[in-house]
N, C-alpha and C positions, 0 to 999 in steps of 0.2 A: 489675705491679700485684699486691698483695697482700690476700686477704681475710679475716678473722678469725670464726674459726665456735667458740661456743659450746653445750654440749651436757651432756646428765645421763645417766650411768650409776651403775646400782644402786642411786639416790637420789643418787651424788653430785657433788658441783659438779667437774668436771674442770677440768684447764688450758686455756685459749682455744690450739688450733691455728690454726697456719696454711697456708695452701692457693697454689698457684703458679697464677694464669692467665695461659693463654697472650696473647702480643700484641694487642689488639682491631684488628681489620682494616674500615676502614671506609672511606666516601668522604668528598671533600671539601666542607665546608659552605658555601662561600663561591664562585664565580667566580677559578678562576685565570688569567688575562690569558695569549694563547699567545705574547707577545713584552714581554719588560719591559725596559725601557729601565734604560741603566748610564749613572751617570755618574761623571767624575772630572777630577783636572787633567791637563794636557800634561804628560807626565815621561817616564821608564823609556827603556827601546830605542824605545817607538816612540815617545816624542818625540825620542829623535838622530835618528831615520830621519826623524820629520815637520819639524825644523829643518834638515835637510841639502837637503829637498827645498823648502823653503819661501824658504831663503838663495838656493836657485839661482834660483829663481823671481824673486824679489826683483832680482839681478842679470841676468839675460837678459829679462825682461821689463817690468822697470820702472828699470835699469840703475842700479840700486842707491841707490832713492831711499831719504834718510836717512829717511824718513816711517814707511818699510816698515820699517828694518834694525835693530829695538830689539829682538828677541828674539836671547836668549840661554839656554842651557843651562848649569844650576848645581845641582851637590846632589843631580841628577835627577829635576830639573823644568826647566819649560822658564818663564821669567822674562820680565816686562814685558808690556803691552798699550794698545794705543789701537784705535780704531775700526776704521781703515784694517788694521792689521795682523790681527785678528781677521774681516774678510770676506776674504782672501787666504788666512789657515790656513780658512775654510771652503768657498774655493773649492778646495783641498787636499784636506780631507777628506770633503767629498761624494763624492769618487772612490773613496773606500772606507767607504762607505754612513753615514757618520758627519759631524756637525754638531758647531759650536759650541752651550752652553746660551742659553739665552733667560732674559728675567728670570721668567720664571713657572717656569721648570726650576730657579732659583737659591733659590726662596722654596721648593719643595716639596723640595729636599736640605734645607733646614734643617729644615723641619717634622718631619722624619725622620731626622733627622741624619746623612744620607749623607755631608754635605763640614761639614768645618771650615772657617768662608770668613772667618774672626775674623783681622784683620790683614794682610788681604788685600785686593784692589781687582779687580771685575772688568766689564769691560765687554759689555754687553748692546743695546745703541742707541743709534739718534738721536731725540733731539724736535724737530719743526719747530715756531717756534714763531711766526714772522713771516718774510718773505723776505728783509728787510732787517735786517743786524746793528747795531748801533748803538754798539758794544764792538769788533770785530775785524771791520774789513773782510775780510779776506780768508776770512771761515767766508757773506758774501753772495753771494760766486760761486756755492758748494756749496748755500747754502738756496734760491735764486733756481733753481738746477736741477733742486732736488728737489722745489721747491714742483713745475715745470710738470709731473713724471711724477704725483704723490702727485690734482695736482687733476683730470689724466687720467684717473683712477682713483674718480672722484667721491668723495673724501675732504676734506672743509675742515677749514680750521686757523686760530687768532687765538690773540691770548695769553691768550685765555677758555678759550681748545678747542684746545691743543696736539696736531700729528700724533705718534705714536710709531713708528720704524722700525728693527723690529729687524735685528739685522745679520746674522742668518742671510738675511736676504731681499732682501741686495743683492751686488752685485757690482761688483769696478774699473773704472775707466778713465783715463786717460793724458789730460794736457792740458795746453798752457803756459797756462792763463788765469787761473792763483792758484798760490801760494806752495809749497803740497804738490805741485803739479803732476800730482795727482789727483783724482777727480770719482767719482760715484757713481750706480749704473745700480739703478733697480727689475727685478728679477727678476720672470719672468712669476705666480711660487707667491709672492711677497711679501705677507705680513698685515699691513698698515698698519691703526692703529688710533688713533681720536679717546679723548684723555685727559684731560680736563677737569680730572681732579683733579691735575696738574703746572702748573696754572697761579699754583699759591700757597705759602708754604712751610708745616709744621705738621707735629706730632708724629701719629706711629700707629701700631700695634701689631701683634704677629705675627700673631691670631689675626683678623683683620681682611683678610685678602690677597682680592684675584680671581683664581680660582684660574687663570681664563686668560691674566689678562696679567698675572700676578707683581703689581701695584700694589695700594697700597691702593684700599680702598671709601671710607673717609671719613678725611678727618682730625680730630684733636683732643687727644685723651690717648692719651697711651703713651711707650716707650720710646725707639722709633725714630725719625729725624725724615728728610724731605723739604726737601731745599735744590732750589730752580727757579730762572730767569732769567727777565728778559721780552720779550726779544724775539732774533730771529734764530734759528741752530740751536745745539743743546748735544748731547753725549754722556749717554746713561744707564748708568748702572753703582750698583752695591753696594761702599761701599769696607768699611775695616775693622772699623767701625765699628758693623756691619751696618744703616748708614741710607743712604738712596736720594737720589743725586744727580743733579739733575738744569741743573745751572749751570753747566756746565767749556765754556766758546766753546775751547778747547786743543784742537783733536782729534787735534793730533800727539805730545802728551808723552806719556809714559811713563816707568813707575818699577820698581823690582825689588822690589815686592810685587803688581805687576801679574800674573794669572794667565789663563791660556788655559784654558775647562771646555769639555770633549767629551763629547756625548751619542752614546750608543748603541743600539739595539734598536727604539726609534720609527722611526728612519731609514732601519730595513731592516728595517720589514712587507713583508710580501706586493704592497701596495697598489703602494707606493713603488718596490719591483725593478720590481711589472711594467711601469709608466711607466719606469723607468732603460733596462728591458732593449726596449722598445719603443723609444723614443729613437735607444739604437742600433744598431737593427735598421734602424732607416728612414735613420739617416746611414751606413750600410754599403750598403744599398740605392742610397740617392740617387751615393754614390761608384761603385761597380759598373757604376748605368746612364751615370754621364759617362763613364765606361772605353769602355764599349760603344760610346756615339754619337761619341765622341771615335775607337776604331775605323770606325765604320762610313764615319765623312764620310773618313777617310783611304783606306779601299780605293776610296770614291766617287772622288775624286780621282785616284786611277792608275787608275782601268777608262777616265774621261774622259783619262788623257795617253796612254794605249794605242789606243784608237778614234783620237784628233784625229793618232795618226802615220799610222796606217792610211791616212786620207783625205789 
């Protein structure tokens, strides 16, 4: 910083000097958060590392259902997305403290323009919207499932009052009873949330978001628009467009402007390890003591075949 000092000798007007101060050393005015969260797309090294491990998964665990096998690595990024494949990469990446984005993660990179998502599609949930599809039988199996865990959980849902389930908050499962020949498990941390305003379709604007669930507050004028369906389950996602959709009964396709977004830094507060590192401390535990009793009842058994020769 520079400051300019004016001054009179002998009566006369001298030249304005200038003066050097040093750096000004101060604190800061504002709250700096001690964990901020990064986000971006699947690419680089560690998306080959995260699709090496996700393909194997794919094949030994789900023996390579085509549902699962639309990711791809290209350019260095990692390409395509549907529902299903996005809660398997966050069953992946939980294990190293990191999550798929949410659509309320999706709305505040743009706000700030951490991600360019222009041209791009990316998937963020489910809406339940009826349990009965009326369009694609085979998405009834999966609503009819998800309705029983969702009304478990004392959440309702009509095509008034759509459920929203984001896909961090579920996990696979295996089943011949529908064409994907997978199904879908509420996690115990699952935010299921009533969305009334995915019952209709209508234009809305950036500046108009909630901030906790990514969705608009109202519709009417703006840029952006909301496509819904009415009845059965649908996929949510952001496509290129940057307007919200919510009408895809598809929840196996997939295209190569489909992108996978990883969140970081929320996922690994304090809070969140020490639940992780409790977990498994107590599944370390719970293994240990079946070791144990699993010893113990073994020596019980030869002390009794040693006495019973005695006698």
């Amino acid at each position: 910083m520079e400051i300019f000092i004016k001054y009179w000798i002998s009566g006369k007007d001298m030249e304005t000097q200038t003066a050097k101060l040093p750096i000004f050393q101060g604190k800061p005015l504002i709250g700096i958060p001690e964990f901020s969260p990064q986000i971006g797309f699947l690419g680089g090294d560690f998306g080959k590392a995260f699709l090496e491990e996700y393909l194997g998964r794919t094949k030994v665990d789900y023996e390579g259902n085509r549902v699962l096998n639309i990711l791809k690595y290209d350019n260095g990024i990692i390409k395509g997305s549907n529902p299903f494949a996005v809660v398997l990469a966050n069953q992946i990446l939980r294990q190293n403290g990191l999550r798929t984005a949410t659509h309320a993660d999706l709305e505040r990179a743009l706000k700030v323009s951490a991600l360019s998502l222009r041209g791009t599609y990316e998937d963020t949930g489910l809406v339940l919207i009826s349990e009965e599809d009326r369009d694609h039988s085979t998405n009834t199996y999966l609503a009819k499932d998800l309705a029983k865990q969702v009304k478990a959980r004392g959440i309702k849902f009509s095509p008034k009052n759509p459920a929203v389930i984001p896909l961090t908050g579920l996990e696979l499962q295996t089943t011949q009873d529908n064409d994907y020949v997978l199904t879908f498990k509420l996690r115990e941390d699952a935010e299921v949330y009533e969305a009334p305003i995915l019952s209709e379709d209508g234009q809305f604007n950036s500046e108009d978001i909630d901030e906790k669930t990514g969705l608009p507050r109202k519709l009417g004028q703006g840029s952006r628009t909301l496509y819904v369906i009415d009845s059965g389950l649908s996929r949510l996602c952001l496509n290129g467009d940057l307007d919200l959709y919510s009408y895809s009964r598809y929840l196996d396709n997939s295209g190569d402007d489909g992108r996978v977004v990883v969140v970081s830094g929320e996922a690994t507060s304090p809070k969140n390890l020490q639940a992780e590192l409790i977990e498994r401390i107590n599944t370390q535990y719970k293994a240990q003591l079946d070791d144990l009793n699993a010893r113990r009842a073994e020596a019980e058994r030869a002390v009794q075949e040693i006495m019973s020769r005695k006698k």
